[in-house]
C-alpha positions in Angstrom: 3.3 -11.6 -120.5 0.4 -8.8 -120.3 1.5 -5.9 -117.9 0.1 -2.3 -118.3 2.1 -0.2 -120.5 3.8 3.0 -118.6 2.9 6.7 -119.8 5.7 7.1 -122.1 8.5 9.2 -120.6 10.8 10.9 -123.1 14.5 12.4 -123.2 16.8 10.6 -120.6 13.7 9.2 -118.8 12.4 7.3 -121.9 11.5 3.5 -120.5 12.3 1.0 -123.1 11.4 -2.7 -122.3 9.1 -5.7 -122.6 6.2 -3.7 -123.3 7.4 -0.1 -124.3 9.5 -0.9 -127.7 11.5 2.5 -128.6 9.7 4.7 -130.6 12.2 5.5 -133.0 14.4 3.8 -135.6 18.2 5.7 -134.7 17.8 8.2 -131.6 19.3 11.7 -131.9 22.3 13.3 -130.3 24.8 10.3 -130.7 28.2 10.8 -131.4 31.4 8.1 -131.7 33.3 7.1 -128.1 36.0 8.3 -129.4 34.5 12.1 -129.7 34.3 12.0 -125.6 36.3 9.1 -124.6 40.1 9.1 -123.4 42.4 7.0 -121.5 40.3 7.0 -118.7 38.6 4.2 -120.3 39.4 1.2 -122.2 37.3 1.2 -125.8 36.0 -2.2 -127.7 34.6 0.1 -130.5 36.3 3.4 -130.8 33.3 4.3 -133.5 30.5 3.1 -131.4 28.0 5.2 -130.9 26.7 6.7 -127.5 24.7 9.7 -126.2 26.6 12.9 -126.1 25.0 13.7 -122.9 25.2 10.3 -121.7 29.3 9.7 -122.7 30.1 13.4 -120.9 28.8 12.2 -117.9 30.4 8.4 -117.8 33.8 10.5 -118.7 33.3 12.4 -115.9 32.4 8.6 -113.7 35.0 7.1 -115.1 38.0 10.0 -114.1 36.3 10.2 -110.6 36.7 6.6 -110.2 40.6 6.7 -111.4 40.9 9.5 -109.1 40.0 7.2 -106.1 42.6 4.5 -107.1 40.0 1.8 -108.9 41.5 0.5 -112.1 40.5 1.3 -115.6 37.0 0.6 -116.6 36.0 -1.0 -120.4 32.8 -0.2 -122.4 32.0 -3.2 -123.9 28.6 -2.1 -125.7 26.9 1.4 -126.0 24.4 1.8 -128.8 23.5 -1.0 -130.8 21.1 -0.6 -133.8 17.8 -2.2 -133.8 18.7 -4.7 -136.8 22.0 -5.7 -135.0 20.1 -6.1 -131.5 17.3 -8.2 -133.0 20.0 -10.5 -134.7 21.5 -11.6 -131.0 18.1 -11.9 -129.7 17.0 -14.1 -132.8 20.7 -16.2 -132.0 19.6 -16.8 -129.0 15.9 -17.9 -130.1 17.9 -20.4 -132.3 19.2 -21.7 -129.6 16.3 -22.0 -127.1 12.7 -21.1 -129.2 11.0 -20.7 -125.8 13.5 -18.2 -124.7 12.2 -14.8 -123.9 8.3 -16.5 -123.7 7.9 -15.3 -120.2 10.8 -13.4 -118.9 9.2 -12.2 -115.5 9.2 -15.9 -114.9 12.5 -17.2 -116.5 14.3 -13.3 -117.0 16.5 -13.1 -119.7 19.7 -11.4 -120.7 19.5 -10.2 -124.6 16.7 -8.1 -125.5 14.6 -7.9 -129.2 15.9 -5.4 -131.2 12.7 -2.9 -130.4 13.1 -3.6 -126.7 16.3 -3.1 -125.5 18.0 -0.5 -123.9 20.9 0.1 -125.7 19.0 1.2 -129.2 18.4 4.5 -127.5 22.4 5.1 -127.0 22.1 5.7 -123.2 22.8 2.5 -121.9 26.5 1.5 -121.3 27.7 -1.8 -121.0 30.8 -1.6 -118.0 32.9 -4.0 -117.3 37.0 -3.6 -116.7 40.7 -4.5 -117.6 40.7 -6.4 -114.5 37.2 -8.1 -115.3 35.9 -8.5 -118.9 33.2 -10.9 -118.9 29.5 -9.8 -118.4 28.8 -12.1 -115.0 27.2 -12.1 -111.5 31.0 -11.5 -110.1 31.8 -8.4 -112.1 29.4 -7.0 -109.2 31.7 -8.2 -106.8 34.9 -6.6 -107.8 36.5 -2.9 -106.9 35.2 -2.0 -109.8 32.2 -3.5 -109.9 31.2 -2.2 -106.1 32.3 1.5 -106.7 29.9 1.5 -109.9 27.4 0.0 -107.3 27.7 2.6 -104.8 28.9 5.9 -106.9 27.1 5.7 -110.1 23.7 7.6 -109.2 26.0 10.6 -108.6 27.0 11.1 -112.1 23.0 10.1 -113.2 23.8 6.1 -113.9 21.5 3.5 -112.6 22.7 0.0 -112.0 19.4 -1.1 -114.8 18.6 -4.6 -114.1 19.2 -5.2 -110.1 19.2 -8.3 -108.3 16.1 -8.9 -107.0 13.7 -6.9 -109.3 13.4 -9.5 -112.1 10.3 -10.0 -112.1 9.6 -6.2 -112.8 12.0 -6.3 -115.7 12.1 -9.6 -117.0 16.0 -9.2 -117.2 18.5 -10.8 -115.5 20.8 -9.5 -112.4 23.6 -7.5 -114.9 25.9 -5.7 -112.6 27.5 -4.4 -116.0 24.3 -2.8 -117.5 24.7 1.0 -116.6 21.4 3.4 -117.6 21.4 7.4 -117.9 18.4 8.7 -116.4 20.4 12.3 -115.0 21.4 12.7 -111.6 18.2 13.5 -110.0 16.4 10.5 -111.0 19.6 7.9 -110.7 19.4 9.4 -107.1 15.8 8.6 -106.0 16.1 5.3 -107.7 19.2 4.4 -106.0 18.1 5.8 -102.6 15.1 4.1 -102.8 16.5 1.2 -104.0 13.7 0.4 -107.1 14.2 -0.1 -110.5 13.1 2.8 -113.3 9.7 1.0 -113.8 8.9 1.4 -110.5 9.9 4.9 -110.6 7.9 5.6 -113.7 5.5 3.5 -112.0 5.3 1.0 -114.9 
């Protein structure tokens, strides 16, 4: 599972993954959902924690996309500790011990607690009142598609895409939305690569 580890990019650009484990224990700047959040969007865990910077912007994603007539979106997961995002991954080495061995061959879906995403509070988990489980066809609904097509603008990248798997040894998750600002979440979307390749990792 050797790759060459990226230079390590910081603030909203900080790359997080198999081989870049987040360099702190609780990132700064996280406040509850409920701090930025409305009715614009339907809340598992009113006092979960996400970036300020980060929830502004999906507030402003989420009323833009009511505005256009697509239903209510749902945050299924924002920040997650380290401790409580190494306890899923270690479930799911309970289940299968050679899970995660080589993930650019056989990609997974949960991260250890050190590598995932969602410990620096700038990854959102989407999904919708008309579609709540975490699944290939989530990507295929309104919702789903206008996430697809819109999110960049508002500085979200779709984090694990089809296709790129081998890059990120993470499964195709349609629901798995990444602040990286709206410059960046631009290029990457217009050029169609993942943020390894645009930090060239």
């Amino acid at each position: 599972m050797a790759r060459q580890t990226a230079p390590r990019a910081e603030g909203t650009l900080l790359l997080v993954n198999w081989e870049n484990p987040v360099p702190f224990d609780r990132p700064e700047g996280l406040v509850t959902q409920a701090e930025i959040f409305g009715d614009e969007v339907v809340l598992v865990n009113g006092e979960g924690s996400v970036n300020r910077e980060a929830g502004e912007a999906a507030k402003r994603m989420f009323l833009a996309a009511r505005a256009e007539g697509i239903g209510r979106y749902k945050i299924s997961s924002a920040y997650r500790s380290i401790a409580y995002q190494e306890k899923l991954w270690q479930a799911r080495r309970r289940q299968d011990p050679c899970y995660g061995d080589d993930p650019y061959t056989n990609p997974v879906k949960a991260m250890p607690g050190c590598m995932s995403e969602h410990t620096t509070g700038l990854a959102l988990d989407i999904l919708s009142e008309n579609h709540e489980t975490a699944n290939d066809a989530y990507g295929e609904t309104p919702e789903g598609r206008w996430l697809a097509e819109n999110a960049h603008r508002y500085g979200f990248i779709l984090r694990y895409p089809e296709g790129k798997e081998h890059i990120t040894g993470v499964i195709y998750e349609p629901w798995h939305y990444r602040y990286v600002g709206v410059e960046a979440a631009t290029e990457i979307w217009e050029r169609g690569i993942c943020l390894e390749e645009y930090l060239g990792a």
